[in-house]
N, C-alpha and C positions, 0 to 999 in steps of 0.2 A: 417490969412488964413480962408477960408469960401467952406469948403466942402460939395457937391452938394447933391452929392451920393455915395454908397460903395456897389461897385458890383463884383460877381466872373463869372468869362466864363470860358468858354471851349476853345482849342487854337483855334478853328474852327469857334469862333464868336458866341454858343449859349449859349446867356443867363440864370444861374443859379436861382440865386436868387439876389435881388438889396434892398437896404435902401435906400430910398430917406430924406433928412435933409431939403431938402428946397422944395415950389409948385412944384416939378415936375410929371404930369401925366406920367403912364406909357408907350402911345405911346412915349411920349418924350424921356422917359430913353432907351427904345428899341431903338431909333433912335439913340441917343449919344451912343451908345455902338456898334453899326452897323457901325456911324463914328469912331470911334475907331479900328475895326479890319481893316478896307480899312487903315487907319494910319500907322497901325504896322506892313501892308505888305507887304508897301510900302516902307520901311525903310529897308536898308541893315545891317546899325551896329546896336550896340545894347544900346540900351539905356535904361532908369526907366522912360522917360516919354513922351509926344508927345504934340502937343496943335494941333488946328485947330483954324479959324476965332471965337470961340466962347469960349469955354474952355479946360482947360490943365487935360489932364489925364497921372495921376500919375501911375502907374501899377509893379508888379512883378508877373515873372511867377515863378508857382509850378508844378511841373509835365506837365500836359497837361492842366493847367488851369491859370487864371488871376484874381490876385484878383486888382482891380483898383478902383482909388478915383478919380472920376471928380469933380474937381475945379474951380473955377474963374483962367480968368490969370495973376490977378493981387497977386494971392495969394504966398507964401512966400514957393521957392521950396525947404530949407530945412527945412520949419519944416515940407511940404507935406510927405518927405520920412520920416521922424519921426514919423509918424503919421500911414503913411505907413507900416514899421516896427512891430508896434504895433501891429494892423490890422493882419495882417501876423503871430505875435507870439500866438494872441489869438486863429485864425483856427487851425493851429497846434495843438493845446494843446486840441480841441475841437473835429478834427475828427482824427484819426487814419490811415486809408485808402484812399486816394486822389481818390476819384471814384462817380460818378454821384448819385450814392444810395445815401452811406454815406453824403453826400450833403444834400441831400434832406432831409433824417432821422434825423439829427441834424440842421434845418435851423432855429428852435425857439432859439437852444442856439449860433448859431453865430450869429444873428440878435439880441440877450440880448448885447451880447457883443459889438456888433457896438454902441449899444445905451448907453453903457458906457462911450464907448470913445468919441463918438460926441456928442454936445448937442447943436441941433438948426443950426447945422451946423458951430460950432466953436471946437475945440478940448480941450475936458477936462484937466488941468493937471492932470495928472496920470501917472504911470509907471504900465507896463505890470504887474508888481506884486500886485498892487493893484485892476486893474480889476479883475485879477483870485480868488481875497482876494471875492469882491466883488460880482463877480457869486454864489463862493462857501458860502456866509455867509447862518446859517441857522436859520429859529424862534425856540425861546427858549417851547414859547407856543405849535408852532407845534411839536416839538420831543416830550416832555410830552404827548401830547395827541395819539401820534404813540405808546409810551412805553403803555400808558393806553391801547388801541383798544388791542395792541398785549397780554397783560396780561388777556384780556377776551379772546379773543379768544384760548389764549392757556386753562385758566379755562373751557371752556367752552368743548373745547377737551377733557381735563381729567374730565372733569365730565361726558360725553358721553362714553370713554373709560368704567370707572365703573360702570358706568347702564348697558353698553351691556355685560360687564363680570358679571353682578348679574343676568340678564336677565339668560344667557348660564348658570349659577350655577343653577341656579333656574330649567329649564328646565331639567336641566343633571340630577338633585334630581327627576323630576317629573317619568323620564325615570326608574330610581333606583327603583322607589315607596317609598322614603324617604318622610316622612312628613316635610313640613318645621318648622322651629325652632319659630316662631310666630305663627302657626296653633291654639296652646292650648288658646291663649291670645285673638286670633279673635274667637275662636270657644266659649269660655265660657265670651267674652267678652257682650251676650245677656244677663245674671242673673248680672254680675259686674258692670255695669256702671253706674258708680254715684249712686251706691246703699246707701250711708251717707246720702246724701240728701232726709229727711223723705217723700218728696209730693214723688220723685220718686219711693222710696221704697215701699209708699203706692199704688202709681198707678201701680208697676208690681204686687204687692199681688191681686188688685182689677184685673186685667187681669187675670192672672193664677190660681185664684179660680174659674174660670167658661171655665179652657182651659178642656184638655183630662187629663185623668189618668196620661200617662204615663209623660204630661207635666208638671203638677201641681209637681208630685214626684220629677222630675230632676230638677226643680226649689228648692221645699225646701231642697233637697241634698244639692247643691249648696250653698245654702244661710248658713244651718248648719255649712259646713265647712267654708265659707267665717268668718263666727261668732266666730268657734273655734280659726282660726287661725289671726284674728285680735285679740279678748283676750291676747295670747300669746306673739304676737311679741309686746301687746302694754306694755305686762310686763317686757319685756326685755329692752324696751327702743328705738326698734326701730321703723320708721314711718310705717303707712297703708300702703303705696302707694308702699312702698318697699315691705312690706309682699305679698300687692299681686301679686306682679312683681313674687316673687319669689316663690309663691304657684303654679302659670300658670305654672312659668319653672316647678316644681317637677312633676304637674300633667302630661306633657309633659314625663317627663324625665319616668315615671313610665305606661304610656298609654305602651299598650299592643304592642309589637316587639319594641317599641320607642328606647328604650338604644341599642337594634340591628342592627336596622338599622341606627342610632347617629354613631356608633361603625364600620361599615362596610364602610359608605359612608367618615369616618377617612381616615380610612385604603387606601380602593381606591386612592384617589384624594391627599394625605400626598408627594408623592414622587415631582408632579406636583406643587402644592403649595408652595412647600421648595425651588426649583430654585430660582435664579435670574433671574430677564427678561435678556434676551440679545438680544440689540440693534446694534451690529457687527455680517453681517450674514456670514463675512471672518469667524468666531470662529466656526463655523459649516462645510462648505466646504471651508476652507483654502483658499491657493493661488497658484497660478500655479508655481513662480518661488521664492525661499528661496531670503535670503537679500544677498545683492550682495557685496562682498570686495571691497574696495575703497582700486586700486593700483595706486591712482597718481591723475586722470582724471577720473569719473565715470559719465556716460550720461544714464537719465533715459527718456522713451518716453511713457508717459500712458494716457490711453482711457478709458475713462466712454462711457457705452455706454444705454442710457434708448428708450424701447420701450413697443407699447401695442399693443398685437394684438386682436383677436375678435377671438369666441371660433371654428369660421372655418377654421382660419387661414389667416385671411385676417390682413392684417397692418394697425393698423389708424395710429400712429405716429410713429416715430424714431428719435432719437437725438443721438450726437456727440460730446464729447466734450472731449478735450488732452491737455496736458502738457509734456514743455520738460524741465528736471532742468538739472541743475549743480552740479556735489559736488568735489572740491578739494580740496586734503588736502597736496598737496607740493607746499612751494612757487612760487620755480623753475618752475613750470606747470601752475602760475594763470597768467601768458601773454601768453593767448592763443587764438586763431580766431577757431572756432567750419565752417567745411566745409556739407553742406547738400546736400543730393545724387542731379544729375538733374533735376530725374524724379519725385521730387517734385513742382508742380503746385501750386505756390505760388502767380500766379495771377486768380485762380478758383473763379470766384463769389459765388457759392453756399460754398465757406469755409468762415471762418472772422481771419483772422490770427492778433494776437495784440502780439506785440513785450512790453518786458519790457521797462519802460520810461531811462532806461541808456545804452539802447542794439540801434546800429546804423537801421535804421528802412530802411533808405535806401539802405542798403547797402546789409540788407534782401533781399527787394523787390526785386534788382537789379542782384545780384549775390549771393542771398542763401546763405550768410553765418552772421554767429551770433559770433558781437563783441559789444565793450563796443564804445559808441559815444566818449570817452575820449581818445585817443590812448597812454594817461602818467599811465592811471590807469590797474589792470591789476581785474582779478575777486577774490573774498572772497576766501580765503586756508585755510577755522577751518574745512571742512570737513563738513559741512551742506549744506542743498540742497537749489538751489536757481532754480526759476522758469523765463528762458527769454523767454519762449514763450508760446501763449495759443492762440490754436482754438476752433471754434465750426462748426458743422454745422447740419442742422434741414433737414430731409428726407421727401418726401412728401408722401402720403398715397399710401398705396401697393407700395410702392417701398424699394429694398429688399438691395441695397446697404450697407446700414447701420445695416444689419440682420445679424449676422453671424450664426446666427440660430436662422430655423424656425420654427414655431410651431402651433400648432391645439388640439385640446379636444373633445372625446366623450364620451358621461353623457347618462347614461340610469337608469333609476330607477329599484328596485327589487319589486319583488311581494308584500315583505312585508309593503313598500313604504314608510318605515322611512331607507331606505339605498342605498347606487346608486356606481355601476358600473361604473369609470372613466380612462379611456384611455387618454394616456396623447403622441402623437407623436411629436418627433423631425426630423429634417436632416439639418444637417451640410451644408449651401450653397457653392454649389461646385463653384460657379463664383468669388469667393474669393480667390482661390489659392490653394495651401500647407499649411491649418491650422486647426489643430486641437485642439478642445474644451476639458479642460480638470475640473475638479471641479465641474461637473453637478449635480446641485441637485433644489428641490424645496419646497417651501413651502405653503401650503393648512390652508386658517383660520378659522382649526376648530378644536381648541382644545379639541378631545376626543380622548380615550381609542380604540376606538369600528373601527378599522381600519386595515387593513391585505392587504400586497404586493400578487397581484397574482400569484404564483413563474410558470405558463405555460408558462407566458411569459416576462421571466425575465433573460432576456440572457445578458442583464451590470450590473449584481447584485446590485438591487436596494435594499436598507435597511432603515427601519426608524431610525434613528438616535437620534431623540428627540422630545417630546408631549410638548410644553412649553403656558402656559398661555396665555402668552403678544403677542407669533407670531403665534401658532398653529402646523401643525403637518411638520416637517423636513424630508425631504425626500433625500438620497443623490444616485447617480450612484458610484458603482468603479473602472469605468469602463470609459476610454477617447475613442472622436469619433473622427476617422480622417475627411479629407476631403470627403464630398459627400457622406457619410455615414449615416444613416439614422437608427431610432430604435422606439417604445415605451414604457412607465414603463403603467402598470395595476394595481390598485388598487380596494379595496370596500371599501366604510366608510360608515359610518352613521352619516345622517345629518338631517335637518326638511325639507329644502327644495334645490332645486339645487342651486341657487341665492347663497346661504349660504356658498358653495365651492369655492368662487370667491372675488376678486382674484388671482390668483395662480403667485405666484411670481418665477421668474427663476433666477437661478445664474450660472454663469461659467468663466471661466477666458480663454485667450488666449496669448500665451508665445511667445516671438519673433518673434511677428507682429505689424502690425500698418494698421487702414484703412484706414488712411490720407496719409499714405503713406511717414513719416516722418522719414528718417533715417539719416545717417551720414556716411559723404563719407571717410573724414578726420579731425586733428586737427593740426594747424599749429602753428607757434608761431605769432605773430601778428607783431612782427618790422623785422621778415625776414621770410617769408610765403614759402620757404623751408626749413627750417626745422619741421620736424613734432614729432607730441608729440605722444607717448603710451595713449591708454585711450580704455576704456570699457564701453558697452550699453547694457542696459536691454529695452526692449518692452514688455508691457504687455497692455492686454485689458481685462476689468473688465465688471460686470453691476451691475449698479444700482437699477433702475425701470423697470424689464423686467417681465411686466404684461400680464397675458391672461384676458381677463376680460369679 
């Protein structure tokens, strides 16, 4: 057999994308594939292939499209369909969603795969499992050098992390009027350096016998006790270099308020310290809805949802992204078909709905309900959750759909202008329905002390909850906003500069809802789809990344 080209259309005749195996310019292949739909127009039954006075095209439809292999006609038409077949099994496994995008989005990796199976225009032996073998292999070289790149970048993270927490200590001391704990070692490091070394010792003696009084004096102080306390430790046995490490600490430890303010800046900052970080901001404002009893059939439906907006309230991004799992835990109940309401738009371009690879995808797309493509097997009954479905979808800027609350910031500085007055409003978007937000809280990255709730205007009892190191200062509501309800928390802190307060991270959870719009109409049993199964669903919607910045 000697295949020309391998092309996908549209049923309506336009051309996707094409692999050509043999000379053929592209006026050409546009023209054989324009003879092709006049062909298949024409024809009333149904056939896999057609020829015309020049060559045979081999074709199956998918959905509204064609994938086809123009051939010689002398070439051998069952191995065409074999080949065919192939061809067929590799797009599948390559796009998800049968739609002109998706097409387009992944045309590098079905055109890898054509060039697997054909070569020069003769068909490789291989079996579909071997090309999938052969897309997915990966360099050994390359993963090593990916784990390297990530292993600095994540060092390079945590080493930024503790400069900016020394930086913020440092500063928070300066605020205290705490002297730092190296002061005494850089401040008397002018008399100490490399004083062993006699040209050195001689040339500070030759400077400071023609400084001032009062320099000449603090210098041979210095050097006195530098002398006494090398003597000492060198009788004890231990090195210089230690004694004077540890003469700076004492002179430190003994400088005038030193042990006071050592002692008070303890005290302070001991409770903050002693935490753990916590990296679950659930453990601070919880969750909207407790864990749910699994009586048979338990359907969960959850939403992340990350957004940023800008301190007026305007929205640069919004994201979307859900899951629907499974959990059973009676045999009897795992032959079951899951029924999804109507008014689920499961052909919305702006969603990406990806069904799990053993859940029938057509049968999704078709009539909205979720089974297993196997109709002998039934789903897992240990009572673990399993996920057959997963959307996304990406919001365009200022647009509120994906909002479920909105939000704004205003920052005004105080007289004294190391502190700033922040106004923080929310409201509930009422174009969403009957839902209220419940678990409101925030977090501000600026781990200090020096921070107080306005209570004038503090009508959803807001309360700080926790100062923590690693996230900064917690802020919760106790108070849930229904729909179309609007409010703001008032705060003052003290910061260095406004930039510093940002940015301000939000949390809240939302309890049986959905903004995909994802519910469940019924659960049937799947070899006699009247009868129907008991089964329970929880809706929640969470956030992730919901930044003011």
């Amino acid at each position: 057999m000697v295949v020309l080209a391998a092309s996908i259309t549209t049923s309506s005749g336009k051309p996707l994308l094409s692999r050509q195996f043999k000379d053929l310019t592209k006026d050409r292949v546009i023209e054989l594939l324009s003879n092709f739909q006049n062909l298949v127009s024409s024809i009333s039954s149904d056939h896999t292939f057609v020829e015309d006075e020049h060559v045979r095209y081999v074709y199956k439809p998918i959905d509204e499209f064609y994938i086809i292999l123009v051939t010689n006609r002398q070439s051998n038409i069952i191995q065409d369909l074999a080949t065919l077949n192939i061809f067929s099994q590799t797009v599948n496994a390559t796009i998800s969603n049968f739609d002109e995008y998706e097409i387009y989005e992944n045309a590098f990796e079905i055109l890898s795969s054509f060039d697997e199976i054909i070569c020069m225009g003769y068909k490789e032996n291989l079996s579909y499992t071997q090309v999938a073998n052969f897309l997915a292999m990966e360099s050994h070289e390359e993963k090593i050098q990916e784990i390297i790149s990530r292993n600095k970048e994540n060092e390079a993270t945590e080493q930024r992390k503790r400069r900016a927490k020394e930086i913020a200590r440092r500063e928070q001391d300066r605020k205290n009027g705490i002297v730092p704990q190296d002061y005494g070692m850089d401040h008397q490091s002018r008399f100490a350096a490399n004083t062993n070394d006699p040209s050195v010792r001689k040339a500070f003696d030759s400077y400071y016998s023609h400084a001032s009084a009062e320099a000449s004096q603090a210098y041979s102080g210095q050097n006195a006790h530098d002398d006494t306390l090398n003597n000492y430790y060198a009788s004890k046995g231990q090195p210089q270099a230690q004694s004077q490490q540890q003469s700076h600490s004492q002179g430190l430890n003994v400088s005038s308020g030193g042990a006071s303010m050592q002692k008070s800046h303890s005290k302070n900052f001991a409770s903050s310290a002693n935490r753990a970080p916590v990296a679950d901001k659930s453990s601070y404002f919880g969750t909207a809805v407790p864990e749910a009893t699994n009586n048979g059939i338990l359907l969960s439906v959850n939403e992340t949802i990350n957004a940023v907006f800008n301190r007026d309230g305007s929205i640069e991004s919004s994201e979307l992204k859900g899951v629907f799992e499974i959990r059973v835990n009676d045999a009897a109940l795992a032959d079951a078909t899951i029924k999804l309401v109507d008014s689920l738009k499961v052909d919305d371009r702006s969603y990406q709905f990806k069904t799990h690879p053993n859940i029938d995808k057509s049968l999704f797309l078709k009539e909205k309900r979720i089974a297993l493509k196997d109709k002998a097997k039934s789903f897992p009954h240990n009572d673990q959750s399993l996920g057959v479905l997963r959307w996304r979808k990406v919001g365009a800027a200022n647009d509120s759909q994906l909002v479920p609350l909105e939000m704004s910031t205003w920052v005004s500085a105080n007289s004294d202008s190391s502190s700033f007055d922040v106004t923080l409003e929310f409201e509930v978007n009422q174009d969403m329905g009957d839902m209220n937000v419940e678990n409101l809280g925030f977090i501000v990255p600026v781990p200090t002390q020096s921070v107080r709730i306005n209570e004038d205007s503090n009508e959803f009892g807001a309360s700080i909850v926790d100062i923590n190191d690693e996230v900064g200062i917690v802020i919760k509501l106790a108070s849930a906003l229904e729909a179309g309800q609007q409010g703001s928390v008032s705060f003052t802190i003290e910061a260095d500069m406004e930039d510093a307060l940002f940015p301000i991270n939000t949390h809240f959870t939302v309890s049986n809802s959905s903004l995909s719009g994802v519910n469940v109409d019924s659960v049937v049993k799947t070899s006699d789809n009247a009868e129907a199964y008991p089964f329970d669903i929880v809706r929640t919607i969470a956030t992730d990344e919901y930044n003011i910045v």
